[in-house]
C-alpha positions as CSV (number, residue, x, y, z in Angstrom):
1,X,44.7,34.5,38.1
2,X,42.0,34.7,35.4
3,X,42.8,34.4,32.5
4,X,40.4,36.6,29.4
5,X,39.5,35.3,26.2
6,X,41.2,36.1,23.1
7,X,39.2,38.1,20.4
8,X,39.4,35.1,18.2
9,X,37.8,33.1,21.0
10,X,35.3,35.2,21.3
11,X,33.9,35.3,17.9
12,X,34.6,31.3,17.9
13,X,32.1,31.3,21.1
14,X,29.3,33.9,19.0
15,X,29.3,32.1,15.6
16,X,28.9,28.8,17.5
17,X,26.0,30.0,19.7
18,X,24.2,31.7,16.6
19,X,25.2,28.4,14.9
20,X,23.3,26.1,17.7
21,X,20.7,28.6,17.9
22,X,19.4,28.6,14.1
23,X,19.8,25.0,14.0
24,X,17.7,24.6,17.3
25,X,15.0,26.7,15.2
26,X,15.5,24.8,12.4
27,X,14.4,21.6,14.3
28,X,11.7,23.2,15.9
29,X,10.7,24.8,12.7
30,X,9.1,22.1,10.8
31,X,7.3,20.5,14.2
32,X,5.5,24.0,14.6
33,X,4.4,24.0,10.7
34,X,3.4,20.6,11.6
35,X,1.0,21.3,14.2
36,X,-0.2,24.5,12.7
37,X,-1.0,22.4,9.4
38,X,-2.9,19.5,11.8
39,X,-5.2,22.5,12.8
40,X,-6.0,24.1,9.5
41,X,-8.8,23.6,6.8
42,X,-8.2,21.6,3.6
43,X,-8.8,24.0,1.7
44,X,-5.8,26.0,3.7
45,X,-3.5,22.9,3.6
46,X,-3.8,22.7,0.0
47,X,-3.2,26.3,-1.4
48,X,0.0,26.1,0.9
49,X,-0.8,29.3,2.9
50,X,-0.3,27.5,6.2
51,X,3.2,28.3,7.9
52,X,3.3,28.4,11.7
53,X,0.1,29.7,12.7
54,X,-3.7,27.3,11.6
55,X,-5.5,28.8,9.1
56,X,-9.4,28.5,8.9
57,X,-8.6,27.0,12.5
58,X,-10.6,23.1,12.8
59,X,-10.0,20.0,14.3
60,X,-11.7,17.6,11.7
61,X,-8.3,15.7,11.3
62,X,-7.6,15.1,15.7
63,X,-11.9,14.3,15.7
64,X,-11.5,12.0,13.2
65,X,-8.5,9.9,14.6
66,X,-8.9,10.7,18.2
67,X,-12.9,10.7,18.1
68,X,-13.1,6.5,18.0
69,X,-13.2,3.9,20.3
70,X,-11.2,1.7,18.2
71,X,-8.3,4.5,18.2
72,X,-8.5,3.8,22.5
73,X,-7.9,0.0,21.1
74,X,-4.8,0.4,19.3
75,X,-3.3,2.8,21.6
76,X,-3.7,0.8,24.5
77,X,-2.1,-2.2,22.1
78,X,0.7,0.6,21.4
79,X,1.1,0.9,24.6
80,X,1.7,-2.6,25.7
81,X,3.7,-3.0,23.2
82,X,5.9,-0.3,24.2
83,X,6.3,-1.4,27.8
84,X,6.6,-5.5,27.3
85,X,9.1,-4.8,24.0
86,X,11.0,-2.5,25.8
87,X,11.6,-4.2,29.1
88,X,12.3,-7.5,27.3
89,X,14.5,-6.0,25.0
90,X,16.6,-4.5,28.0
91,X,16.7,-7.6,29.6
92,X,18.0,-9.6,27.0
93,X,20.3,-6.8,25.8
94,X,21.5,-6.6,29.2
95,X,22.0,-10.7,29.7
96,X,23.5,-11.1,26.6
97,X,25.9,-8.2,26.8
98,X,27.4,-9.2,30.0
99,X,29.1,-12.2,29.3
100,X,30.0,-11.0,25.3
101,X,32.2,-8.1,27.4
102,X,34.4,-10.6,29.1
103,X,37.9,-11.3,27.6
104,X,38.6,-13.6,25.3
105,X,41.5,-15.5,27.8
106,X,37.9,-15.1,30.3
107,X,35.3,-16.2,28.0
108,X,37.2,-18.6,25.2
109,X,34.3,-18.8,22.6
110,X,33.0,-14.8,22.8
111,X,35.0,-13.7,19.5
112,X,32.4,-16.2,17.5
113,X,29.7,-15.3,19.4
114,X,30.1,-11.9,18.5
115,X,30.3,-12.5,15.0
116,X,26.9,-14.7,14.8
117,X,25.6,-11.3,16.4
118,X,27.2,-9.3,14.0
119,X,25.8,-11.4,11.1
120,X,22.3,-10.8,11.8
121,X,23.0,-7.6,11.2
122,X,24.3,-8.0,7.6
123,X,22.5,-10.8,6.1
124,X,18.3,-11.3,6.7
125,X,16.7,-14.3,6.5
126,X,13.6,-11.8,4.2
127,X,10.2,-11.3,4.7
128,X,8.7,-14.5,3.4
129,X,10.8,-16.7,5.8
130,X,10.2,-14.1,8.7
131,X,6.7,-14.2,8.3
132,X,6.0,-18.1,8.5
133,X,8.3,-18.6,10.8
134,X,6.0,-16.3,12.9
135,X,3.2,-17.9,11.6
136,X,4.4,-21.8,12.5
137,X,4.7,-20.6,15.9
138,X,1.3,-19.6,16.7
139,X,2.5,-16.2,17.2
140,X,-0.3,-14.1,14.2
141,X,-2.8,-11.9,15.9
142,X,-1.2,-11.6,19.4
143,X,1.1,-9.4,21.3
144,X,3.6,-11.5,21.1
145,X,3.9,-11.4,17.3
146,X,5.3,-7.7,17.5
147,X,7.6,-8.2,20.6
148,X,9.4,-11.7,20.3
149,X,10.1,-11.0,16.4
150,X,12.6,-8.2,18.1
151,X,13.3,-9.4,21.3
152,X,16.9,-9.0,21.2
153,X,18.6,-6.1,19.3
154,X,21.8,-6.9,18.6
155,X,23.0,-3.2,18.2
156,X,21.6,-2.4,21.3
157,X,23.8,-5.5,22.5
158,X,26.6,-4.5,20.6
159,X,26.4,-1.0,22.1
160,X,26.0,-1.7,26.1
161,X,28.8,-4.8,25.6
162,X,31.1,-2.2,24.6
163,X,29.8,-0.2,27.4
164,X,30.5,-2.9,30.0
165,X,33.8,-3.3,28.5
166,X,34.9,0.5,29.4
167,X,34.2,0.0,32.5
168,X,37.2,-1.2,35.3
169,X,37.9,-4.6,35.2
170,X,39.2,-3.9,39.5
171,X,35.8,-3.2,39.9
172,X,34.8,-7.1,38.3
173,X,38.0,-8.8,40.1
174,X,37.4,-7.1,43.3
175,X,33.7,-8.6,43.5
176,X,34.9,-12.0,42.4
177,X,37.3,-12.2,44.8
178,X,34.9,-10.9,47.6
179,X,32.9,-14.2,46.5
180,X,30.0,-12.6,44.2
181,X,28.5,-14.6,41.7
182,X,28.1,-13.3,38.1
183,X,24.1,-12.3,37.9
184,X,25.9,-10.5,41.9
185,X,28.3,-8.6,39.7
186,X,25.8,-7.9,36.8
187,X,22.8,-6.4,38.6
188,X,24.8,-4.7,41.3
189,X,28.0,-3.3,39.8
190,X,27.7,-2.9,35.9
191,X,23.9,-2.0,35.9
192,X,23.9,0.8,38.3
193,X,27.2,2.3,36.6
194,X,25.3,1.5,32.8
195,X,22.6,3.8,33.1
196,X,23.7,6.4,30.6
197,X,23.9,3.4,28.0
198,X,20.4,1.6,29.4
199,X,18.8,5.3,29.0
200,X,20.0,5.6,25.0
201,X,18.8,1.7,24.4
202,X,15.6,2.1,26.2
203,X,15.1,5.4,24.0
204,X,15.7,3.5,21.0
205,X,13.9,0.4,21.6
206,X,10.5,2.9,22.7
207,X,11.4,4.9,19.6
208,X,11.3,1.6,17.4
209,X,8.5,0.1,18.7
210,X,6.0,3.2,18.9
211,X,6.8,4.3,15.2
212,X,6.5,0.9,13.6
213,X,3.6,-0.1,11.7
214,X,4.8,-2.7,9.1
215,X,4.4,-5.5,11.0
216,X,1.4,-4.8,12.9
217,X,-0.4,-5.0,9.3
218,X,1.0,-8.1,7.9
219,X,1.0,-9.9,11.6
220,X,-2.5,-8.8,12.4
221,X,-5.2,-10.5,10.6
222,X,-8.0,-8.8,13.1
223,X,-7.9,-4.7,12.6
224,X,-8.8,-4.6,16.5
225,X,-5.2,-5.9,17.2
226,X,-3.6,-3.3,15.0
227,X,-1.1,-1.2,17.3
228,X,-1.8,2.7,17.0
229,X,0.6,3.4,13.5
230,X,-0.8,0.7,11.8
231,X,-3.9,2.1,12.4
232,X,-3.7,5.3,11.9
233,X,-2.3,4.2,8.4
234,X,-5.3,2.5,7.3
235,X,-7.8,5.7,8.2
236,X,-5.6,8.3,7.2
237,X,-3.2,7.2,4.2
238,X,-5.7,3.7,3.3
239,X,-8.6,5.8,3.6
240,X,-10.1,1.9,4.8
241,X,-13.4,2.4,4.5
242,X,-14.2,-0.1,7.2
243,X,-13.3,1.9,10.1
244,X,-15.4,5.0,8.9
245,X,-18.8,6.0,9.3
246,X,-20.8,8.5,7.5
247,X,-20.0,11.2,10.1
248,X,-16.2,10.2,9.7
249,X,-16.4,10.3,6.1
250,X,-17.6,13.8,6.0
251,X,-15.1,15.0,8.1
252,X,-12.6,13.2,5.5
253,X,-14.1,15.9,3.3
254,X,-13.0,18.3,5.1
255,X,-9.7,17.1,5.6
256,X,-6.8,17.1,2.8
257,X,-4.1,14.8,2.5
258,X,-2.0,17.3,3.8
259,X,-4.0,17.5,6.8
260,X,-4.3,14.3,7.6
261,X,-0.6,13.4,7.2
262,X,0.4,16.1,9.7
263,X,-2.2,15.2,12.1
264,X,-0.5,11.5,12.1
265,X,2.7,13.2,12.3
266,X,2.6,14.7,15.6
267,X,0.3,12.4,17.3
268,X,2.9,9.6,16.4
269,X,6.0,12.1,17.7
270,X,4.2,13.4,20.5
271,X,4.7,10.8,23.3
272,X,8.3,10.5,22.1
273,X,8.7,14.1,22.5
274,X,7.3,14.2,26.4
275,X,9.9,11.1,27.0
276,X,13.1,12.5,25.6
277,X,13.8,15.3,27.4
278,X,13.5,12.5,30.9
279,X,16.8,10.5,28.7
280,X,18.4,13.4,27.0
281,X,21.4,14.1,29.6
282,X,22.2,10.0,29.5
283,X,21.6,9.8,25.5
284,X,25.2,11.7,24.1
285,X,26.9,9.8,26.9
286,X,25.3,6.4,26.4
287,X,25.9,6.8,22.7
288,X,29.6,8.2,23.0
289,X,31.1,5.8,25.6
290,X,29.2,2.4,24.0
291,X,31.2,2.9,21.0
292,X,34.9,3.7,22.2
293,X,35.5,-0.3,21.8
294,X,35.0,-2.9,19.9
């Protein structure tokens, strides 16, 4: 028998759709004026008479950021960043989460360890101590100084432990008593069945590193090792007149602030924007069943 919809249902289902639709538009919205102000003259950008189509079409803001070799540089140091911090950061999330999922009676000391997790979230050590600590371990003007720093995430942890902990414990007996060993049970049972949870972390942990820039300018004393944000701060907001020649300099002229800003804008967003929709089925699940327990 099928059953019909009620009137009231009905206009439930319509003000909800128009509801989703204008706030899909209202995302979309500002990315569009974004783009369209990246492609407009200064003079344009700054009488505001850009909305969502260029005006006085140019490119002076993408020539000047994409137009340099050291631009190549920091991207490709972005990008290492963003594969070696991600993967370590899923491996240590995923190590560590494991065995703070187990049972008290299982695991007798994992209430404490939780907490020491828990209080790295709620107190810092502050940016003086964080930086020569960095510093005393050889760490300034590599790689490294912008991975290890935030190696291990603890709400990433705190997420996927509760994860693992929503999954059947037959599943974890069963394997035991089949004789697997615990890195048996971790890689082979509660990875595979984790991915909606390792797809939201992995998101985040990309997301984080791409966008940062703080630390690549007080960690980097040699502007070639700056990762793409931090670079793209110093030409575009610093105005650092080290990385511009005269040919750069008049295409600054050219340029407003507005400009400028929105050209940094989507070139920062835009790689995040041709990963998400790869994670977007996993990331409401991941984020939904990570946080049912504590």
């Amino acid at each position: 028998m099928v059953s019909r919809l009620s009137t009231g249902s009905k206009l439930f289902a319509a003000c909800n759709y128009t509801f989703l639709l204008l706030l899909s538009v209202a995302c979309v919205l500002p990315l569009i004026h974004i783009l369209a102000l990246s492609l407009s003259s200064g003079a344009a950008a700054s009488a505001g008479i850009v909305k969502f189509w260029p005006v006085d079409f140019t490119t002076s803001a993408y020539e000047n950021i994409l137009g340099k070799k050291e631009y190549v540089t920091a991207f490709s140091v972005s990008i290492q960043r963003v594969v070696l911090g991600t993967g370590l950061n899923l491996l240590l999330t995923v190590t560590a989460a494991y065995p703070l999922s187990k049972e008290s009676s299982y695991f007798r000391y994992r209430t404490f360890y939780v907490w020491i997790f828990v209080i790295t979230m709620l107190f810092s050590g502050g940016l003086i101590p964080w930086f020569m600590t960095i510093k005393s371990t050889g760490l300034l003007d590599t790689i490294w100084a912008l991975i290890i720093p935030s190696a291990v995430p603890v709400f990433h942890v705190i997420l996927l432990l509760n994860f693992f902990r929503s999954l059947p414990k037959e599943l974890d007996e069963s394997a035991r008593m089949d004789g697997a060993g615990h890195f048996t049970i971790l890689w082979k049972i509660f990875v595979p069945l984790s991915l909606p949870a390792l797809a939201t972390i992995t998101l985040f942990s990309m997301v984080g590193h791409w966008n940062s820039w703080f630390d690549g300018l007080i960690l980097m004393n040699n502007p070639e090792n700056y990762p793409m944000q931090t670079f793209l701060q110093t030409i575009v907001i610093s105005k650092d007149p080290r990385f511009l020649s005269a040919q750069e300099a008049e295409l600054l002229q050219q340029m407003s602030d507005r400009t400028s800003a929105a050209a940094q804008i989507f070139v920062a967003a835009l790689p995040i924007l041709l990963v998400y929709p790869f994670l977007q089925r996993f990331f409401v699940k991941g984020i939904v069943m990570g946080s049912v327990k504590e």
